[in-house]
C-alpha positions in Angstrom: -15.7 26.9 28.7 -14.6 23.8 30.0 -15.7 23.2 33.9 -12.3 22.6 36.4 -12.2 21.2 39.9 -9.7 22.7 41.5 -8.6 21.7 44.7 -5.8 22.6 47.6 -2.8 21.0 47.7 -3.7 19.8 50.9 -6.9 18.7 49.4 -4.9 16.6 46.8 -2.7 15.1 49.3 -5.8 14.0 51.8 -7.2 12.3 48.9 -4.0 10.2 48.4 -3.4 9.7 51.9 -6.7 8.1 52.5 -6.2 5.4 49.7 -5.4 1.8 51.0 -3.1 0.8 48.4 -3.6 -2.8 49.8 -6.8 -2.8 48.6 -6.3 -1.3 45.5 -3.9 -4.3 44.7 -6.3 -6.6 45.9 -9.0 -5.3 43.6 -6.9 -5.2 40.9 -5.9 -8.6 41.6 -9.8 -9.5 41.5 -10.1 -8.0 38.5 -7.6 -10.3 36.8 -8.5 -13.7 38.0 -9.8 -15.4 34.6 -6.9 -14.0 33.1 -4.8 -15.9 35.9 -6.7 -18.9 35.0 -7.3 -18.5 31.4 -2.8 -18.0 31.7 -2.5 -21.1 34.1 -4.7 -23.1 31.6 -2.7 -22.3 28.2 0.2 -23.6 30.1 -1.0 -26.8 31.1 -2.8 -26.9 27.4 1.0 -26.7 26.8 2.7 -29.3 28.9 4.1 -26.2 31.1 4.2 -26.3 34.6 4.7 -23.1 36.6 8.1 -23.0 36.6 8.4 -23.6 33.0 9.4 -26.6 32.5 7.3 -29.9 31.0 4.7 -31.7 32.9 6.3 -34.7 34.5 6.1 -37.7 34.5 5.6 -38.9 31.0 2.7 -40.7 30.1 3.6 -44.3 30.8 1.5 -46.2 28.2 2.7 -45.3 24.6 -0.3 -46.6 22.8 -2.3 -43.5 25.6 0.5 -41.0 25.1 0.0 -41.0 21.0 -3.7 -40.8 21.5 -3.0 -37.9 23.7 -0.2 -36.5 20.8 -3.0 -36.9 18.1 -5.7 -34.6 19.9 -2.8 -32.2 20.9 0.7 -32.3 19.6 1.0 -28.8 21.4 2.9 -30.8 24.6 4.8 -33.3 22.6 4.7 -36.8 22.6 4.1 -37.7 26.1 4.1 -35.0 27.8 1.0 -34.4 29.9 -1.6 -31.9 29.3 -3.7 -32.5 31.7 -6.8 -32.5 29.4 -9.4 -35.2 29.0 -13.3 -34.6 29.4 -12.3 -30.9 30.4 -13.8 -30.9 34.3 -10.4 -30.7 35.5 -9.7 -27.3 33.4 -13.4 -26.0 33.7 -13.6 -26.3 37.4 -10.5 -24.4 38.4 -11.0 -21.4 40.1 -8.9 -18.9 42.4 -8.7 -18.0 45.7 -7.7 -14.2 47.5 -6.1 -14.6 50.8 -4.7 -11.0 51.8 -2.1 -10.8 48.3 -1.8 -14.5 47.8 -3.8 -15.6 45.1 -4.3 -19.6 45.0 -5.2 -21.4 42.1 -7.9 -24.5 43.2 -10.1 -27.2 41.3 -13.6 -28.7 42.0 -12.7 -31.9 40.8 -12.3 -34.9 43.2 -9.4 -35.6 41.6 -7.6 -32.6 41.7 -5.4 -33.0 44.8 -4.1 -36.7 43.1 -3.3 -34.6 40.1 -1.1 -31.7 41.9 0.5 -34.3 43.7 1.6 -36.7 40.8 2.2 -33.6 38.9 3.9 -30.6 41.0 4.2 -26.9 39.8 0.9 -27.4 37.6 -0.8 -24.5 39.4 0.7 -21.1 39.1 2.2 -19.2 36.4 5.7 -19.2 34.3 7.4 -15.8 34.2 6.1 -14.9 30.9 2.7 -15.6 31.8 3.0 -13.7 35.5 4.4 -10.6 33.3 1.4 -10.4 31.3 -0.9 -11.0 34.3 1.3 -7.9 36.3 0.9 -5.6 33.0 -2.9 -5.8 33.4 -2.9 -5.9 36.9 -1.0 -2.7 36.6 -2.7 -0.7 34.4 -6.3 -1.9 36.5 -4.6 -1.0 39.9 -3.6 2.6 38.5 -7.0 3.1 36.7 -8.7 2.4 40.2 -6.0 4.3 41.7 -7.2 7.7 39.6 -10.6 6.9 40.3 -9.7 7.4 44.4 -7.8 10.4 44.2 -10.1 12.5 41.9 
Protein backbone atom coordinates (compact mmCIF):
# COMPACT_ATOMS: atom_id res chain seq x y z
CA UNK A 1 0.00 0.00 0.00
CA UNK A 2 1.28 3.07 -1.06
CA UNK A 3 1.95 5.67 2.03
CA UNK A 4 -0.15 9.31 1.52
CA UNK A 5 0.33 12.56 3.30
CA UNK A 6 -2.74 14.06 3.53
CA UNK A 7 -3.19 17.39 4.71
CA UNK A 8 -6.04 20.18 5.35
CA UNK A 9 -6.86 22.48 2.97
CA UNK A 10 -5.86 25.02 5.30
CA UNK A 11 -2.68 23.06 5.67
CA UNK A 12 -2.15 23.23 1.87
CA UNK A 13 -2.87 26.88 1.71
CA UNK A 14 -0.36 27.83 4.82
CA UNK A 15 2.27 26.03 2.93
CA UNK A 16 1.72 28.27 -0.12
CA UNK A 17 1.28 31.31 1.68
CA UNK A 18 4.55 31.11 3.40
CA UNK A 19 6.62 30.83 0.15
CA UNK A 20 8.49 34.02 -0.86
CA UNK A 21 8.10 33.82 -4.54
CA UNK A 22 10.86 36.49 -4.70
CA UNK A 23 13.20 34.18 -3.58
CA UNK A 24 12.14 31.36 -5.44
CA UNK A 25 12.83 33.57 -8.63
CA UNK A 26 16.02 34.58 -7.32
CA UNK A 27 17.19 31.00 -6.80
CA UNK A 28 16.08 29.98 -9.80
CA UNK A 29 17.81 32.80 -11.34
CA UNK A 30 21.13 31.45 -9.41
CA UNK A 31 20.59 28.37 -10.74
CA UNK A 32 20.90 29.53 -14.31
CA UNK A 33 23.80 31.75 -14.32
CA UNK A 34 26.35 29.79 -16.59
CA UNK A 35 23.68 29.23 -18.81
CA UNK A 36 23.26 33.17 -18.87
CA UNK A 37 26.91 33.35 -19.58
CA UNK A 38 27.44 30.26 -21.61
CA UNK A 39 24.09 32.24 -23.89
CA UNK A 40 25.86 35.77 -23.65
CA UNK A 41 29.15 34.09 -24.84
CA UNK A 42 27.64 32.15 -28.06
CA UNK A 43 26.44 35.57 -29.01
CA UNK A 44 29.45 37.40 -28.85
CA UNK A 45 31.30 34.04 -30.42
CA UNK A 46 28.73 35.18 -33.04
CA UNK A 47 29.15 38.84 -33.66
CA UNK A 48 25.65 39.46 -31.69
CA UNK A 49 25.13 41.99 -29.36
CA UNK A 50 22.23 41.91 -27.03
CA UNK A 51 19.86 43.38 -29.01
CA UNK A 52 20.59 41.29 -31.90
CA UNK A 53 22.26 43.03 -34.02
CA UNK A 54 26.26 42.79 -35.20
CA UNK A 55 29.08 43.90 -33.02
CA UNK A 56 29.96 47.40 -34.07
CA UNK A 57 32.30 48.98 -35.18
CA UNK A 58 34.05 46.88 -37.80
CA UNK A 59 37.40 45.89 -37.43
CA UNK A 60 39.38 48.77 -38.95
CA UNK A 61 42.47 46.98 -40.25
CA UNK A 62 41.59 44.56 -43.08
CA UNK A 63 44.73 42.56 -43.04
CA UNK A 64 43.34 42.00 -38.67
CA UNK A 65 39.75 41.54 -39.73
CA UNK A 66 40.69 38.40 -42.29
CA UNK A 67 42.91 37.04 -39.59
CA UNK A 68 39.98 37.27 -37.35
CA UNK A 69 37.53 35.70 -40.46
CA UNK A 70 40.11 32.78 -40.79
CA UNK A 71 39.86 31.55 -37.00
CA UNK A 72 36.03 32.33 -37.05
CA UNK A 73 34.04 33.00 -40.11
CA UNK A 74 30.93 32.51 -37.63
CA UNK A 75 30.75 36.74 -37.32
CA UNK A 76 31.58 37.55 -40.85
CA UNK A 77 34.32 39.37 -42.26
CA UNK A 78 34.78 42.08 -39.82
CA UNK A 79 32.60 41.89 -37.55
CA UNK A 80 33.90 41.62 -33.98
CA UNK A 81 33.92 38.62 -31.82
CA UNK A 82 35.36 39.72 -29.17
CA UNK A 83 37.74 36.63 -28.89
CA UNK A 84 41.49 36.65 -28.77
CA UNK A 85 43.65 34.85 -25.90
CA UNK A 86 40.05 34.01 -24.23
CA UNK A 87 40.48 36.09 -20.69
CA UNK A 88 37.89 38.38 -21.84
CA UNK A 89 35.31 35.40 -22.29
CA UNK A 90 36.70 33.25 -19.34
CA UNK A 91 36.51 35.91 -16.82
CA UNK A 92 32.93 36.99 -17.20
CA UNK A 93 30.81 36.34 -14.46
CA UNK A 94 27.27 37.58 -13.17
CA UNK A 95 26.04 39.49 -10.59
CA UNK A 96 22.28 39.20 -8.45
CA UNK A 97 21.11 42.48 -7.26
CA UNK A 98 17.34 41.82 -6.02
CA UNK A 99 15.95 40.44 -9.89
CA UNK A 100 18.59 42.29 -11.88
CA UNK A 101 21.10 40.01 -12.99
CA UNK A 102 24.41 41.90 -14.44
CA UNK A 103 26.74 40.39 -16.55
CA UNK A 104 30.64 41.63 -15.48
CA UNK A 105 34.35 40.69 -16.53
CA UNK A 106 37.62 40.47 -14.59
CA UNK A 107 39.59 41.80 -17.25
CA UNK A 108 41.19 45.29 -17.06
CA UNK A 109 39.99 45.84 -20.14
CA UNK A 110 36.59 45.06 -19.95
CA UNK A 111 35.04 48.51 -19.29
CA UNK A 112 37.18 49.89 -22.72
CA UNK A 113 35.44 46.96 -24.43
CA UNK A 114 31.66 47.69 -23.32
CA UNK A 115 32.26 51.14 -24.10
CA UNK A 116 33.68 50.79 -27.71
CA UNK A 117 31.25 48.05 -28.19
CA UNK A 118 27.63 48.66 -26.50
CA UNK A 119 24.88 46.04 -26.02
CA UNK A 120 27.71 43.24 -25.79
CA UNK A 121 26.43 42.14 -22.34
CA UNK A 122 22.99 40.77 -22.03
CA UNK A 123 20.94 38.54 -24.04
CA UNK A 124 19.01 38.62 -27.61
CA UNK A 125 15.41 37.44 -27.31
CA UNK A 126 16.04 34.08 -28.46
CA UNK A 127 18.69 33.52 -26.10
CA UNK A 128 16.61 35.27 -22.92
CA UNK A 129 13.66 32.64 -23.98
CA UNK A 130 15.79 29.75 -23.59
CA UNK A 131 17.35 31.17 -20.37
CA UNK A 132 13.29 31.92 -19.09
CA UNK A 133 12.36 28.13 -20.16
CA UNK A 134 14.97 26.82 -17.71
CA UNK A 135 14.50 29.30 -15.30
CA UNK A 136 10.95 28.27 -15.34
CA UNK A 137 10.88 24.83 -14.98
CA UNK A 138 13.88 25.41 -11.92
CA UNK A 139 11.62 28.04 -10.19
CA UNK A 140 8.48 25.54 -10.35
CA UNK A 141 10.60 22.48 -9.29
CA UNK A 142 11.73 24.53 -6.20
CA UNK A 143 8.36 25.85 -6.01
CA UNK A 144 6.98 21.98 -5.37
CA UNK A 145 9.71 21.35 -3.21
CA UNK A 146 8.19 24.39 -0.64
CA UNK A 147 4.72 23.46 -0.64
CA UNK A 148 5.05 19.65 -0.10
Amino acid sequence: MKNYILMTVQEFYNRIKSVNLNQLKAQAAEKNKTLILDMNRKQMHAGIRADGEKIKPDYHNSNYAKYKQAKNPIPGLGTPDLFLTGKFYNTLSTELTGMIMKVKTGVDYGEKLRNKYPDIFGLTSNSLAVVQKKATTDFIELWKEKIK
